[in-house]
C-alpha positions in Angstrom: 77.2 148.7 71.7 79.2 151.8 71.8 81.7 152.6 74.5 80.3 156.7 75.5 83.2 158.7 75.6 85.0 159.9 78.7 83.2 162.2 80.8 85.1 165.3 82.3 87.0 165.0 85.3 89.0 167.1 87.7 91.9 165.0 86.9 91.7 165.2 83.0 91.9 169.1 83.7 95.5 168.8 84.9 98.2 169.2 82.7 100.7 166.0 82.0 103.4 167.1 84.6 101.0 166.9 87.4 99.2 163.8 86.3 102.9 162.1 86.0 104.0 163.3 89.3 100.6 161.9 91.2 101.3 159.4 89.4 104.2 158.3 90.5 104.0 159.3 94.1 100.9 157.1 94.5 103.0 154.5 92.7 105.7 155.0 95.6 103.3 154.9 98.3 101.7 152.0 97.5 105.0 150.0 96.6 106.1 151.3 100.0 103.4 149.6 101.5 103.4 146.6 99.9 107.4 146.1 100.4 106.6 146.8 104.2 104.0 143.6 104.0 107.3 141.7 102.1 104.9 141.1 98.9 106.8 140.2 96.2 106.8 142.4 93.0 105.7 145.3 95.0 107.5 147.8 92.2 105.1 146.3 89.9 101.8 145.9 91.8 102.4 148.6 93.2 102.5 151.3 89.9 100.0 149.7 88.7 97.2 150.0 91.2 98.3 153.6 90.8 97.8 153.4 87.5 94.3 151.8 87.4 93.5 154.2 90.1 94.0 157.5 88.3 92.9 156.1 85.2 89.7 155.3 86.2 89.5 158.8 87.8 90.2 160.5 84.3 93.9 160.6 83.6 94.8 161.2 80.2 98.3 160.3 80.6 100.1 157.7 78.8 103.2 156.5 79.1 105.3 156.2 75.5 105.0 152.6 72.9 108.8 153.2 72.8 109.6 153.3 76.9 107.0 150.1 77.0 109.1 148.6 74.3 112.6 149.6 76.2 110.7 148.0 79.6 109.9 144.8 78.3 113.7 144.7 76.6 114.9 144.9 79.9 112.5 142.2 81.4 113.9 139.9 78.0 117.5 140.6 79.8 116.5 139.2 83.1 114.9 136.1 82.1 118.3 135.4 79.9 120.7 136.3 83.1 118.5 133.6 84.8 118.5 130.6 81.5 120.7 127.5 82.4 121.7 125.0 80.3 120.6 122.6 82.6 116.9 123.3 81.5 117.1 122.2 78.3 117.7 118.9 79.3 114.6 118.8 81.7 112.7 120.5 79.2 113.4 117.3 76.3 113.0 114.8 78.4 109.6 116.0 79.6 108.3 117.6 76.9 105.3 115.3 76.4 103.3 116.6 80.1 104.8 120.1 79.3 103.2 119.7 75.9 99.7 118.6 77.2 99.8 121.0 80.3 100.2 124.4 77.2 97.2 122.2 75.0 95.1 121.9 78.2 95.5 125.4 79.2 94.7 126.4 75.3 91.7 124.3 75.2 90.5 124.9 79.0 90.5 129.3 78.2 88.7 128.7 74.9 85.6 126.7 76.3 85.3 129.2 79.4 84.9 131.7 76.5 82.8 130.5 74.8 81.0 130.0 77.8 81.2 133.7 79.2 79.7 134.8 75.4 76.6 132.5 75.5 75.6 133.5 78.9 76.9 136.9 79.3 76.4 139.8 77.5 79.3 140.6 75.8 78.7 141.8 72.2 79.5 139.6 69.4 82.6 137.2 70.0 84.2 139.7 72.5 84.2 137.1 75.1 86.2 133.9 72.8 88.9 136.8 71.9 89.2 138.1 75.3 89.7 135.1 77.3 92.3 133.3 74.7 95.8 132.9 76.6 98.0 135.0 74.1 99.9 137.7 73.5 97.4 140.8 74.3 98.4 142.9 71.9 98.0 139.7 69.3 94.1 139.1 70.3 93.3 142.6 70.3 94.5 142.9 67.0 92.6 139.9 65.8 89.4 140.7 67.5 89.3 144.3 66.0 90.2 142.5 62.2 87.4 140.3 63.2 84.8 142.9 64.1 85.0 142.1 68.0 84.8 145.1 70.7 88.4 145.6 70.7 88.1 147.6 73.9 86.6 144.9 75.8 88.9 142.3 74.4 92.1 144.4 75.8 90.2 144.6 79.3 89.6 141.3 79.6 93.2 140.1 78.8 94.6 143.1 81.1 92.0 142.4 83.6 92.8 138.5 83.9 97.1 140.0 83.7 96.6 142.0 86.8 94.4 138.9 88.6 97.2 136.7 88.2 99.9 139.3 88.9 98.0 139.9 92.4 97.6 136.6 93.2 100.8 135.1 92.2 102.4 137.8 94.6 100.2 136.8 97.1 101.0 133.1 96.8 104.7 134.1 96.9 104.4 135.5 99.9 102.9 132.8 101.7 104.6 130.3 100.5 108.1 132.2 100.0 109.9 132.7 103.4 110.8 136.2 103.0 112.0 137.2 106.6 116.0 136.8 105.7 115.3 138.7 102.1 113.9 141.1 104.3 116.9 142.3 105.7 119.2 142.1 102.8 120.3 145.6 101.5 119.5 146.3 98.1 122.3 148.2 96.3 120.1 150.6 94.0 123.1 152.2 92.3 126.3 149.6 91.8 129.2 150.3 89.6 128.4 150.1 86.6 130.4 147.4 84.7 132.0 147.3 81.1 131.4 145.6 78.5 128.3 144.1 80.8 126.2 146.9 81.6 126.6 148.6 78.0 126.0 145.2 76.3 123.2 144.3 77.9 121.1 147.8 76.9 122.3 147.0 73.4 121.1 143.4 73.7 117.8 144.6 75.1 117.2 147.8 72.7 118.4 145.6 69.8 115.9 142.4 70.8 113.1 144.6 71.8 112.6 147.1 69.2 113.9 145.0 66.3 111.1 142.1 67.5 109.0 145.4 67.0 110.0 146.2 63.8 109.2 142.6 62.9 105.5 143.0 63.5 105.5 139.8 65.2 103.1 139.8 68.6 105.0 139.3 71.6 108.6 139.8 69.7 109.6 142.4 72.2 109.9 140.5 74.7 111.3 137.4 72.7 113.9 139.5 70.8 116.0 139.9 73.6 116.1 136.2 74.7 116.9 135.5 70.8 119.8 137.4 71.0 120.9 137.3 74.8 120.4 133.6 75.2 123.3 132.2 72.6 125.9 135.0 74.1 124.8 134.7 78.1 125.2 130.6 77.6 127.5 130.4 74.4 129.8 133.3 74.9 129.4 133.3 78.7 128.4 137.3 78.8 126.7 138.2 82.1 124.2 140.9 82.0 124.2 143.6 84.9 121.0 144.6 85.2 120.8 147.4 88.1 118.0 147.5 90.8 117.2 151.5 89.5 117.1 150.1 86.1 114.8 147.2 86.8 112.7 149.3 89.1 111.6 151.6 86.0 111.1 149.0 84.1 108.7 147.5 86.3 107.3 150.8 86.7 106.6 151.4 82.9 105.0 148.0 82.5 102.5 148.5 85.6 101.4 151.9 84.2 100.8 150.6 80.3 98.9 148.0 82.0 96.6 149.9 84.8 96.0 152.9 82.8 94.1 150.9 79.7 91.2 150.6 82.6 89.5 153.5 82.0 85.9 154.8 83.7 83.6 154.4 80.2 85.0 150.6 79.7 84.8 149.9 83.3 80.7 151.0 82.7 80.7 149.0 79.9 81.7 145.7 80.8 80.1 146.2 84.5 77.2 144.1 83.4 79.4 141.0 82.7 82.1 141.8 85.2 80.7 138.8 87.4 81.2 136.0 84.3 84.3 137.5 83.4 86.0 137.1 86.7 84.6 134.2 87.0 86.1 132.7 83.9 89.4 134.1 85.0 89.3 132.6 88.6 88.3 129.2 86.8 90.9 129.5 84.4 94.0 130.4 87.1 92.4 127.2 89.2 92.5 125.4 86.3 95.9 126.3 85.5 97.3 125.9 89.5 96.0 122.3 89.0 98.3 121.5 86.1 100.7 123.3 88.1 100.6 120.5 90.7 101.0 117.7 88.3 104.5 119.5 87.0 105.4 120.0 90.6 105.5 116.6 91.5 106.6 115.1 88.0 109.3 117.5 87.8 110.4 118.3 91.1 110.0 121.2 91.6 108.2 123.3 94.5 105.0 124.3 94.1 105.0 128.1 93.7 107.5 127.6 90.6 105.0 125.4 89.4 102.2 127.9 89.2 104.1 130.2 87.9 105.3 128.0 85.1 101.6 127.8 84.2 99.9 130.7 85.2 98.2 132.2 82.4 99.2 135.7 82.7 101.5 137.9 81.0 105.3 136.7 80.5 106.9 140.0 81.6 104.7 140.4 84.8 105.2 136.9 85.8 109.0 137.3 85.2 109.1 139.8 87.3 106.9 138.4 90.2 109.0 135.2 89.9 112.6 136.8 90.2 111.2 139.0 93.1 110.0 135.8 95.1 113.9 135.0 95.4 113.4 130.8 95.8 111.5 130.3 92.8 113.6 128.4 89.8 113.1 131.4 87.1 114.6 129.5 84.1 112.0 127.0 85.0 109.5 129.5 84.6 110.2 131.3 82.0 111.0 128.0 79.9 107.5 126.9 80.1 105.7 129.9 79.7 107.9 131.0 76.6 107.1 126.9 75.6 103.2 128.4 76.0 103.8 131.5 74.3 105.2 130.5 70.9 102.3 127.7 70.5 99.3 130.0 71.0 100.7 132.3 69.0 100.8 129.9 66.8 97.7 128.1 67.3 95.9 130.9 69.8 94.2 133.4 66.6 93.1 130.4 64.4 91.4 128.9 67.4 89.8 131.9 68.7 88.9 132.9 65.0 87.6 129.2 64.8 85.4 129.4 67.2 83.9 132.8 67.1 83.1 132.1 63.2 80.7 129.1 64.2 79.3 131.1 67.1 78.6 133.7 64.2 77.2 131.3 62.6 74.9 129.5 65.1 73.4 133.2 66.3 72.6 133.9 62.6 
């Protein structure tokens, strides 16, 4: 079934300046608001509820593949600034649940696909692509090469992205006790310090658009770790990373996100919105419980734990985590980049498995 094209809007009939600059005042008012309830990740929810929000209404803005790219670099930076040696260690000698935990979370999103395609009514093997924990871009790539609605596939992934985002930060901020971070006084615009500040752009444009240029899925956001990791912990560089630079980047991420939800594939997947979000709420319970297990076998406190396994994106998850100030971010980011390489990996043969012998048995 065809997606109908976007119907006129008041909006569309803007021109870009005034689409950016509604844009980003909505983005600033609802950050506001959420920073005033002390939710963490508020410069990320909050853009991108902006972002859904005049997408939906007809926007036809869209922020540039290279400033995404530059975004996510800086994200890779952050995640390496917070990388311990001590990790490693935790990581080998419990590599065995951490192992089972990614497999479990692989095999649990690929049954509750399957599941959402045989009772829905998702064309074809949209659902399978759609709900398979990987890199976005990756699935939508494979589900379009596959003859899948490619559209759907990226609304499901970005749908269940935001779901998690939202209630991760919620979780944070019940479980986080914000009230001294509260008052702390962020320094938007420190000296900027050399060699840091310079290396770390170079280590983040470097990582993020040479991961591009590789064609490998998820590489921006890897490239930088490749590169940072062995100078932040070998060399012992530290990475500035200033609060107006991580603020954009935040920004640019929740916008590519909340405006690929537009009004047409909103209508179009309205009929299976219930099993979709269903699936998804199934899948992040699913994931909290082996969250729980790595709490208590690792010791660590619950809210890192769900973030370790949450199945949303690594840069939004990075973000929400280093904005919850108590949760151990080089925990987090271990296991999820732990996640990420295997279903890359192992991710588009399963999902390519699986919607070949659902082919198969509708024929």
């Amino acid at each position: 079934m065809a997606i109908d094209p976007e119907p006129p809007s008041r909006l569309a009939s803007f021109a870009a300046p005034w689409q950016w600059l509604l844009l980003a005042a909505l983005s600033l008012v609802i950050a506001v608001i959420l920073e005033v309830a002390a939710l963490p990740a508020a410069l990320l929810i909050g853009p991108m509820i902006a972002a859904i929000a005049v997408g939906v209404s007809g926007a036809t803005i869209r922020p540039a593949p290279s400033l995404f790219v530059a975004a996510q670099g800086i994200i890779g930076c952050m995640i390496v600034s917070a990388i311990e040696p001590a990790l490693f260690r935790t990581l080998l000698s419990g590599w065995p649940i951490i192992l089972a935990a990614v497999l479990s979370t692989l095999a649990a999103s690929s049954i509750l696909g399957a599941m959402v395609a045989r009772w829905g009514s998702l064309p074809g093997t949209t659902a399978v692509w759609g709900s398979a924990p990987g890199a976005a871009s990756a699935m939508v790539v494979m589900a379009d090469a596959f003859g899948a609605d490619a559209r759907l596939v990226a609304f499901m992934q970005y749908l269940r992205m935001i779901m998690v985002s939202i209630s991760a930060a919620l979780l944070a901020r019940i479980w986080v006790d914000t009230g001294d971070l509260a008052h702390e006084a962020i320094e938007w615009f420190p000296r900027l310090v050399v060699p840091d500040f310079p290396m770390t752009l170079a280590i983040a444009a470097i990582g993020a658009f040479g991961g591009r240029m590789s064609g490998i899925p998820g590489a921006t956001l890897l490239g930088p770790l490749v590169l940072g990791i062995p100078l932040h912990l070998g060399l012992g560089l530290d990475l500035q990373l200033p609060e107006w630079l991580l603020a954009a980047s935040y920004a640019f991420i929740g916008w590519t996100i909340g405006l690929r939800f537009t009004r047409p594939v909103l209508l179009h997947a309205a009929r299976s919105l219930p099993q979709i979000v269903a699936a998804i709420v199934v899948l992040i319970g699913f994931c909290a419980a082996i969250g729980a297990v790595l709490a208590a076998t690792f010791d660590v406190d619950p809210l890192t734990a769900f973030l370790a396994t949450s199945p949303g994106g690594m840069d939004s998850v990075a973000i929400i985590a280093a904005a919850s100030g108590s949760v151990d971010l080089s925990f987090v980011m271990t296991l999820q980049m732990t996640r990420f390489l295997i279903v890359l990996l192992v991710g588009p043969p399963l999902a390519r498995a699986i919607a070949r012998r659902m082919s198969r048995g509708s024929s």
